[in-house]
C-alpha positions as a Markdown table, in Angstrom:
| # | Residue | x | y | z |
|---|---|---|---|---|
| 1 | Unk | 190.0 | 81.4 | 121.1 |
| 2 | Unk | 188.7 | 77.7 | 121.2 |
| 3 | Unk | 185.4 | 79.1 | 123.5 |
| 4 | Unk | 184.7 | 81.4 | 120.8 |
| 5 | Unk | 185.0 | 78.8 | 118.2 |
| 6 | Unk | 183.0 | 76.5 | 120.3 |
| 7 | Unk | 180.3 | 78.9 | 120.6 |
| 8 | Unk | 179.9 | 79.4 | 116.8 |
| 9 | Unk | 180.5 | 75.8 | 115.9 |
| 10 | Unk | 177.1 | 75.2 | 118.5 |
| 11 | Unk | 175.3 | 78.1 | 117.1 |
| 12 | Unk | 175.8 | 77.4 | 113.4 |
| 13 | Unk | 175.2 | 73.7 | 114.4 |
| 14 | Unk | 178.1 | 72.6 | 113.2 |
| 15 | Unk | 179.8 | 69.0 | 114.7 |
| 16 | Unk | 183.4 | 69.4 | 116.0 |
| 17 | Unk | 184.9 | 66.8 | 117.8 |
| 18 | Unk | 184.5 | 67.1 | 122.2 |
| 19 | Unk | 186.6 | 68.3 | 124.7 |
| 20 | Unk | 187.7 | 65.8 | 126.9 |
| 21 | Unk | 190.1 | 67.7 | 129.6 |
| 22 | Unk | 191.2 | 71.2 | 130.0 |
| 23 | Unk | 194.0 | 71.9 | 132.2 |
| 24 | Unk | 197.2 | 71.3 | 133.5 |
| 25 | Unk | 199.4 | 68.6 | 131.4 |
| 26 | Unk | 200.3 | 65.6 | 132.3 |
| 27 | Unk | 201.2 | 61.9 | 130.6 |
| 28 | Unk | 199.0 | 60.5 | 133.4 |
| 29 | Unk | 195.8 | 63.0 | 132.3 |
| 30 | Unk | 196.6 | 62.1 | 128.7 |
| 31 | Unk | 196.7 | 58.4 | 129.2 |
| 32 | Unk | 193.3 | 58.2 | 131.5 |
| 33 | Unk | 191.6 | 59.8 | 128.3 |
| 34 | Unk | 192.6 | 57.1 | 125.9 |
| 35 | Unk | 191.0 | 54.8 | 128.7 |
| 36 | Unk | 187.5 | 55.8 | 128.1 |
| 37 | Unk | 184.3 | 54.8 | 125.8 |
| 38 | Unk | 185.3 | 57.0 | 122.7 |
| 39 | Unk | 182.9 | 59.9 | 122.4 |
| 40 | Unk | 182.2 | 60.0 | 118.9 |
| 41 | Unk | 182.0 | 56.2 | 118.2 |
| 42 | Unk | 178.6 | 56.9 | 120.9 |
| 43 | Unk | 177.2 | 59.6 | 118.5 |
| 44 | Unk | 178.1 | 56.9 | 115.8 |
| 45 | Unk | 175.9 | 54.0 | 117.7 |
| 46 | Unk | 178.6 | 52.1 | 119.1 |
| 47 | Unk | 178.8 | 51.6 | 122.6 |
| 48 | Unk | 180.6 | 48.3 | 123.3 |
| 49 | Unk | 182.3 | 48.1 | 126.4 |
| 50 | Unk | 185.8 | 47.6 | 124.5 |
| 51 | Unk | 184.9 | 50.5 | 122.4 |
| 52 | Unk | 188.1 | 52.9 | 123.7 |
| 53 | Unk | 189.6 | 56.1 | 122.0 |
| 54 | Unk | 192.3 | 55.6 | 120.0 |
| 55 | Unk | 194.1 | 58.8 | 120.4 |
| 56 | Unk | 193.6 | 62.4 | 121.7 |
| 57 | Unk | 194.7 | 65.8 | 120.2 |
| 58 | Unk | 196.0 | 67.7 | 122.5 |
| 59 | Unk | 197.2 | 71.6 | 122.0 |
| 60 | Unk | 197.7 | 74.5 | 124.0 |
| 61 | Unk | 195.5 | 77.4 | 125.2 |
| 62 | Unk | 196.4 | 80.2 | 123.5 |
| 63 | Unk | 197.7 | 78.4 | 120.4 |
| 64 | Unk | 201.2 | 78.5 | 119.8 |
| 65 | Unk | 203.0 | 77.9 | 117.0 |
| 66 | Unk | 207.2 | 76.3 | 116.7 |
| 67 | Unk | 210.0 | 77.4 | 115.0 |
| 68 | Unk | 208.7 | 77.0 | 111.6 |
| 69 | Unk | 205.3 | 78.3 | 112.2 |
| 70 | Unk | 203.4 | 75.5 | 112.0 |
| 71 | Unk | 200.7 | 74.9 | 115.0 |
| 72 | Unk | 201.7 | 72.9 | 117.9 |
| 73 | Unk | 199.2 | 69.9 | 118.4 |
| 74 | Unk | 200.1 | 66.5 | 119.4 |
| 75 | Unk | 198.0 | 63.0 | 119.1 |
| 76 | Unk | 198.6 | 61.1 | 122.0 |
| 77 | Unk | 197.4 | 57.5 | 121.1 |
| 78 | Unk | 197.1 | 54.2 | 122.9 |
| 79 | Unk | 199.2 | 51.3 | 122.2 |
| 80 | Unk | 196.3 | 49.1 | 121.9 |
């Protein structure tokens, strides 16, 4: 599961990208993320104030997969 992975990725010091919510879903949720300093553009050295994300992946805990067994994940990005 995505804790597990988490763990290894932090004890084999490997980067992953962060997880910015966990819980119920919601459009509204979704669209206050892309409304925030993007995390990774910080670790990069860029924190201007109009420094946003420009998308979230979003997937289900457990994973699933759809009719033609491909995983679902969606990228919910900002119209900006």
């Amino acid at each position: 599961d995505y804790d597990e992975f988490d763990w290894l990725c932090d004890k084999a010091q490997l980067p992953r990208v962060p997880e910015l919510f966990r819980g119920p879903p919601s459009l509204a949720a979704f669209d206050a993320l892309l409304e925030r300093q993007s995390d990774e553009a910080k670790r990069n050295g860029v924190e201007a104030d109009d420094n946003l994300a420009e998308g979230v992946v979003i997937r289900a805990v457990p994973m699933a997969k759809d009719s033609f067994g491909d995983w679902l994940i969606i990228k919910h990005k900002s119209e900006r």
